[in-house]
C-alpha positions in Angstrom: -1.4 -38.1 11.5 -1.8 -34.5 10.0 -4.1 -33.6 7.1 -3.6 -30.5 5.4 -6.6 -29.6 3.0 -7.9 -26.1 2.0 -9.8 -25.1 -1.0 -10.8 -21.2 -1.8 -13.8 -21.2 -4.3 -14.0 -17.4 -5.7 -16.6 -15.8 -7.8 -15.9 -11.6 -9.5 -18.7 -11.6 -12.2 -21.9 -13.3 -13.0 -23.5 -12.0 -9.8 -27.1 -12.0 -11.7 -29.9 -10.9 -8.7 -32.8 -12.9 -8.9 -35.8 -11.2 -7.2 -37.1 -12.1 -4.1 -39.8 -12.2 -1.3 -39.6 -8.7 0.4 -38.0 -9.6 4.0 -39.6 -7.3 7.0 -36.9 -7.5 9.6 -36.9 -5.6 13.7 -33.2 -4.8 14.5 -33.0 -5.5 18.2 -29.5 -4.4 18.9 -31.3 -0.8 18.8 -33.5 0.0 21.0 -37.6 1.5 20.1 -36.2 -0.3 16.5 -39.8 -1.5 14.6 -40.3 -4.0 12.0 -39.1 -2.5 8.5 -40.3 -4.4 5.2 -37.3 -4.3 3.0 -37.2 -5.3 -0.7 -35.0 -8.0 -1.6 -32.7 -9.6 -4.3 -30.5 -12.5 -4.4 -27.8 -14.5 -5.8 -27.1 -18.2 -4.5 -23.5 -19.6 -6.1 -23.5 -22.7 -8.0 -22.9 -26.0 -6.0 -19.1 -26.4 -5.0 -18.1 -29.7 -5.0 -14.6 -31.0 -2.7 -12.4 -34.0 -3.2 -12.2 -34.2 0.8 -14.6 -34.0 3.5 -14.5 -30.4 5.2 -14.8 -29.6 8.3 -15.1 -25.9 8.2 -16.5 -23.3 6.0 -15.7 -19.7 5.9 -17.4 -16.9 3.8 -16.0 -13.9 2.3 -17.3 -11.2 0.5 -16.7 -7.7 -1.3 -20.0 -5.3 -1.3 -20.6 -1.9 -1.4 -23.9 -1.0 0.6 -25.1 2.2 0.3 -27.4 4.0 2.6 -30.3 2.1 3.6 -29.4 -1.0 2.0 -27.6 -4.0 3.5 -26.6 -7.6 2.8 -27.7 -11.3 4.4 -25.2 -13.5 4.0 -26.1 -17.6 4.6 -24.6 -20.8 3.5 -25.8 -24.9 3.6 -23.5 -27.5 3.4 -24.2 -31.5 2.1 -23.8 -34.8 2.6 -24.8 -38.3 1.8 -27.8 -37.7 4.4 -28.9 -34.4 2.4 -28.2 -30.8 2.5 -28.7 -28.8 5.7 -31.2 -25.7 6.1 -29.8 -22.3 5.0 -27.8 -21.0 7.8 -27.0 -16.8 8.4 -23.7 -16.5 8.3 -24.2 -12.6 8.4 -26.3 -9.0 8.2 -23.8 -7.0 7.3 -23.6 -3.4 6.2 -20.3 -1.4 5.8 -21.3 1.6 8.3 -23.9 1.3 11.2 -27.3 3.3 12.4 -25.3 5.6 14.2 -24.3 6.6 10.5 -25.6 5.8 7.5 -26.8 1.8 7.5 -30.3 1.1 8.1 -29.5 -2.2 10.7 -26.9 -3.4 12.3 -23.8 -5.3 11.1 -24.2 -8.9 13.1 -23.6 -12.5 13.3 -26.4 -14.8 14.6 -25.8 -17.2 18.1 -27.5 -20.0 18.5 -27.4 -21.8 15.2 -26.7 -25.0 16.3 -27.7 -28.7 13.5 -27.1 -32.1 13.9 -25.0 -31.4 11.0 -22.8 -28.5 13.3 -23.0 -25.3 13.8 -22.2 -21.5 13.2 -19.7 -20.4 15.5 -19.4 -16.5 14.4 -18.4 -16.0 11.0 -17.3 -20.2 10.4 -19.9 -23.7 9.9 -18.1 -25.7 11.9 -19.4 -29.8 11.0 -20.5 -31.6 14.5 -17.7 -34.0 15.9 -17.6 -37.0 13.5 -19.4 -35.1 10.2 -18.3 -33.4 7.5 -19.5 -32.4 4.0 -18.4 -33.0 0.5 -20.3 -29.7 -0.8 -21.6 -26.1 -0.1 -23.5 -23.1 -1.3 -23.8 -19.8 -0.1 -26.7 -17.2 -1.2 -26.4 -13.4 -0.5 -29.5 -11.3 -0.6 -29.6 -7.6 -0.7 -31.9 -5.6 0.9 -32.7 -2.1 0.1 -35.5 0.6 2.1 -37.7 3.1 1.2 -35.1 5.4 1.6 -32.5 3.4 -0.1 -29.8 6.3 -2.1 -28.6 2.9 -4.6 -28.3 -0.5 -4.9 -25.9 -3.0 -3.3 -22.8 -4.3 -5.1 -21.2 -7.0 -5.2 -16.9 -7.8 -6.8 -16.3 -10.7 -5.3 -18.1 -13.9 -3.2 -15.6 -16.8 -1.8 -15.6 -19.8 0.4 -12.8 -21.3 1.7 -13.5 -24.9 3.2 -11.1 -27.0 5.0 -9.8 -30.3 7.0 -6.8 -29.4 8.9 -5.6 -31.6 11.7 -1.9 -30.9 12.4 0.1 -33.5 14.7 1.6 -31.4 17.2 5.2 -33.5 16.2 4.8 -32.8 12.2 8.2 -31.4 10.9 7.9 -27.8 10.3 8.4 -25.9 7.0 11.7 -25.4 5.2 12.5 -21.4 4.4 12.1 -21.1 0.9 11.6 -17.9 -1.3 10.8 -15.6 1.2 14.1 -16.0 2.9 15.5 -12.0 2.9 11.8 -10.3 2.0 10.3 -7.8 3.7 7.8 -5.8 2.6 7.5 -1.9 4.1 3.8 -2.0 6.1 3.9 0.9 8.6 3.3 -0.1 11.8 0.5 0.4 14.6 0.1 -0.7 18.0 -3.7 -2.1 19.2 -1.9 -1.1 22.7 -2.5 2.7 21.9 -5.8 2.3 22.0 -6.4 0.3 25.7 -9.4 2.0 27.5 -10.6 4.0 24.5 -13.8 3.0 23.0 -14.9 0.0 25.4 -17.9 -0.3 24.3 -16.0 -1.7 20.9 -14.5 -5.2 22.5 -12.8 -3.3 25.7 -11.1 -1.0 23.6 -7.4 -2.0 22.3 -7.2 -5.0 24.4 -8.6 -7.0 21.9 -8.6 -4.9 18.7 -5.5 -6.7 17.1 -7.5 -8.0 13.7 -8.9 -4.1 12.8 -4.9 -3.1 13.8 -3.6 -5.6 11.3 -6.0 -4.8 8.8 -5.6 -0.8 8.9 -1.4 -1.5 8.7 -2.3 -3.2 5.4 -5.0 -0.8 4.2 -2.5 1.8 4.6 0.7 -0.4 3.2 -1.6 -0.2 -0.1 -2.8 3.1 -0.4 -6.6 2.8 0.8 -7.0 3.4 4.5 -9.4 6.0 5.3 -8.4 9.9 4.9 -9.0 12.5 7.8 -12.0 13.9 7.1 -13.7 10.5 7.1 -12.3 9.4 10.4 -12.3 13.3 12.0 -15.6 11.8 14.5 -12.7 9.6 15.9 -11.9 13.0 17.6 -7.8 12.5 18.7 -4.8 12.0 16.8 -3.6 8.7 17.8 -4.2 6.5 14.9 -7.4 7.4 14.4 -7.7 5.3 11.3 -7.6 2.1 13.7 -10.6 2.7 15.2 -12.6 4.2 11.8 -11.6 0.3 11.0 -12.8 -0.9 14.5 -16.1 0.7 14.3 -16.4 -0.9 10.2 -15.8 -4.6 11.3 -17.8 -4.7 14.9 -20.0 -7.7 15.3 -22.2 -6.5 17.4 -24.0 -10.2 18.4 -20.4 -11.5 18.9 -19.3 -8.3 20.5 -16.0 -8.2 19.0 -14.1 -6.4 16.4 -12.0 -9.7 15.1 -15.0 -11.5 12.9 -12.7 -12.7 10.5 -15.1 -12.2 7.6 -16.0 -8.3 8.3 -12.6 -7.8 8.7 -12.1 -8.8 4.8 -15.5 -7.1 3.9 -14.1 -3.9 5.1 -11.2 -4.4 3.3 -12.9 -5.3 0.3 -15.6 -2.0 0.7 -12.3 0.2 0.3 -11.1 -1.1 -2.7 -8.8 -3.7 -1.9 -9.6 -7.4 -3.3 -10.3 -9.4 0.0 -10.8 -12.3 1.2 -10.1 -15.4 4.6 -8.5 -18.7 3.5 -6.3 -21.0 5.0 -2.7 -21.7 4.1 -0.9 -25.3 4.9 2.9 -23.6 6.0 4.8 -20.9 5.9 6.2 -22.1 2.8 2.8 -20.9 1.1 3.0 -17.5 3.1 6.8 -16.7 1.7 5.2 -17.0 -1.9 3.1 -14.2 -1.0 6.0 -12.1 0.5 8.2 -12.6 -2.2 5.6 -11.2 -4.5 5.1 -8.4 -2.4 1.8 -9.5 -0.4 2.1 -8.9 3.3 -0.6 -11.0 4.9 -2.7 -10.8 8.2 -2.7 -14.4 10.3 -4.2 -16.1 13.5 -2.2 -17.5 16.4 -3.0 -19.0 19.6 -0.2 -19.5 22.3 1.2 -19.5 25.6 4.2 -17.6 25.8 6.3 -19.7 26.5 5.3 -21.0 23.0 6.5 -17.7 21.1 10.0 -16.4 22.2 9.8 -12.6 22.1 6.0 -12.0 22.0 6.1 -11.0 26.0 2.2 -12.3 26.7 -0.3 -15.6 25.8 -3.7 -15.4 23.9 -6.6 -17.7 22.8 -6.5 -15.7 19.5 -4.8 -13.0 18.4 -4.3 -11.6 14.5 -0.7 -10.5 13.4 0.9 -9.6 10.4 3.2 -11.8 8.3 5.6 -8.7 6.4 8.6 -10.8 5.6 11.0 -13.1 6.3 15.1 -13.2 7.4 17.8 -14.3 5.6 17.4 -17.3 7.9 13.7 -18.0 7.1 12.7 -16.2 10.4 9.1 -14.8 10.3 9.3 -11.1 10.5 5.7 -9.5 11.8 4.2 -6.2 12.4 2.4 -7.6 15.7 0.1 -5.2 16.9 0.3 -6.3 20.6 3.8 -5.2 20.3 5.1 -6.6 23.9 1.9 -5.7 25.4 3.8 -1.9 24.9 1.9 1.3 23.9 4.2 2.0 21.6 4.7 1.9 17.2 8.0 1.0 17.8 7.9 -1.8 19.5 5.8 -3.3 17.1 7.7 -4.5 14.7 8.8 -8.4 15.8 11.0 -11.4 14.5 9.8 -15.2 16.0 11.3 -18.1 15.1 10.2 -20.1 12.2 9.3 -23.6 13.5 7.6 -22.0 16.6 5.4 -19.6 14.8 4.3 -22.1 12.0 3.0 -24.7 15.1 1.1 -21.8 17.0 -0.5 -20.5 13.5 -1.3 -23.7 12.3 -2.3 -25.8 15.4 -5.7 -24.5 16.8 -5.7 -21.8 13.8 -5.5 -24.0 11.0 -2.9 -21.3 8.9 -5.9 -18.8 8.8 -4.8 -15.7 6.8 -6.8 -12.9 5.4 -5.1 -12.0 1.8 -5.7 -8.1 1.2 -4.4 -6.8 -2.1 -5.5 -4.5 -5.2 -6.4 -5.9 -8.1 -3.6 -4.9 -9.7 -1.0 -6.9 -7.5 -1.0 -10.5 -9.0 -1.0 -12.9 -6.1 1.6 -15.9 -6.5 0.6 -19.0 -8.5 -1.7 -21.1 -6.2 -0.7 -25.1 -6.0 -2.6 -27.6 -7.5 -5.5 -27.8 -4.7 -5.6 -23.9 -4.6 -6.5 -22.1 -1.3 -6.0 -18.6 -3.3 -6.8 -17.3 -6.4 
């Protein structure tokens, strides 16, 4: 049996702070750090009610943090037994101490209910549970030395139950067929033993590499001056976006929510939801949306990737005359090399090793002035 539900919630206005208790808070991922007393406001979202029982829950948010400010980012969820405690799904700031943030931009381990649990950036309900409604609440937090306030354009949640039968027919090519949309290309390969103190360097950067080829496919990715500390030539802008989306308690650069909080600090209008098939992701093609997805394989399970992973982010840029996925995959064969990144799987195997343990995860990146496709009737964009 497969189920295939996914609902995006968004909020862009009505973000009215409400003050709050001041929050004194040590960050112990620097070390002599001492307890700061920081003054807070928040905003909790009204009560989003679903016609399913979800599974899993993940954030998204667009914020500007100037110096010394940052944001905590937390969620409940409910059921008919009550609502669970607030959880932290984040305390995130767009730069870090070595620049101009006052803490450091982290998930929290260990947060573990009856109800579930946080596993990174996602609640994730305890075998057998669900929930029928969720809330998040983002506080901002501003120091002494604090140079403005933080922003916020845009809050989401996307919550879903996806259980995919590994027999269900695949998808049918639709109105993607013969799209593609021009995203330059870079290769995570580049960047293998530079920076390991970032996730082992370009081994696993593949979610910062997909999100700079989009940054740059519209215009915002950052200019040389701000990523001269990089100090070489070789895509430097890759690792400026590395540094931006490190979660420092998960130790990795592929948190899928500061990867569309980055996104969303340069401009771009950004968020993580889940798509049902690549019918829903030719939508986005034909209207000129490239989009950034996660799939877990063998190789065997991908012709033409050239290696396995437990998670890996890619690029969907178009689509052949064949329906064909056509993707800027930034392990490109496991060769340093832009060239070889560029890539064209087969449809039926790509939608089973996006959807399967990934549940059609996507990260839409646009402007605002790029109208997204019209969503279906239980929208997972908007």
């Amino acid at each position: 049996m497969s189920e295939r539900h996914a609902v995006l919630t968004v909020w862009e206005s009505g973000f009215d702070w409400t003050p709050a208790a001041a929050l004194t808070y040590a960050d112990d991922h620097v070390d002599g750090t001492s307890e700061v007393t920081y003054s807070a406001r928040s905003w909790e979202s009204p009560v989003v009610e679903l016609p399913f029982a979800a599974t899993e829950l993940i954030p998204s948010w667009n914020a500007r943090t100037p110096p010394g400010t940052w944001l905590h980012v937390e969620g409940r969820v409910g059921d008919d037994t009550g609502w669970t405690p607030w959880f932290t799904f984040a305390r995130w700031a767009e730069d870090d101490p070595a620049g101009e943030s006052p803490i450091t931009r982290t998930t929290v381990r260990g947060q573990r209910l009856e109800a579930g649990r946080v596993s990174t950036d996602t609640w994730v309900a305890a075998p057998g549970r669900g929930f029928d409604r969720w809330q998040l609440r983002l506080t901002a937090l501003a120091g002494d030395s604090a140079s403005g306030e933080v922003t916020l354009s845009l809050v989401a949640g996307a919550a879903q139950r996806m259980a995919i039968a590994p027999d269900a027919p695949t998808s049918e090519p639709g109105v993607g067929r013969g799209h593609e949309v021009p995203v330059p290309r870079h290769s995570q390969r580049l960047h293998v033993d530079s920076f390991p103190d970032w996730d082992r360097g370009g081994q696993s950067w593949c979610s910062p590499t997909s999100t700079t080829m989009l940054l740059e496919h519209w215009g915002v990715a950052p200019s040389r001056e701000e990523v001269s500390w990089v100090g070489h030539d070789t895509d430097p802008e890759v690792v400026h976006g590395v540094r931006r989306v490190y979660d420092r308690s998960y130790g990795g650069a592929g948190n899928w929510a500061f990867n569309a909080a980055y996104a969303g600090a340069r401009g771009l209008r950004a968020y993580v939801t889940r798509l049902r098939d690549l019918t829903e992701a030719e939508a986005f093609v034909a209207a000129g949306v490239p989009l950034v997805v996660s799939v877990t394989f063998q190789e065997h399970e991908l012709d033409g990737a050239g290696y396995d992973t437990d998670g890996h982010l890619l690029t969907i840029v178009g689509f052949t005359p064949d329906g064909d996925v056509v993707s800027n995959d930034p392990n490109s064969g496991r060769i340093a090399s832009n060239d070889e990144v560029r890539r064209v799987y087969r449809r039926d195997q790509f939608e089973r090793v996006w959807l399967g343990d990934n549940g059609g995860l996507t990260y839409v990146l646009h402007p605002q002035g790029v109208p997204l496709p019209p969503p279906p009737v239980e929208a997972n964009w908007a």
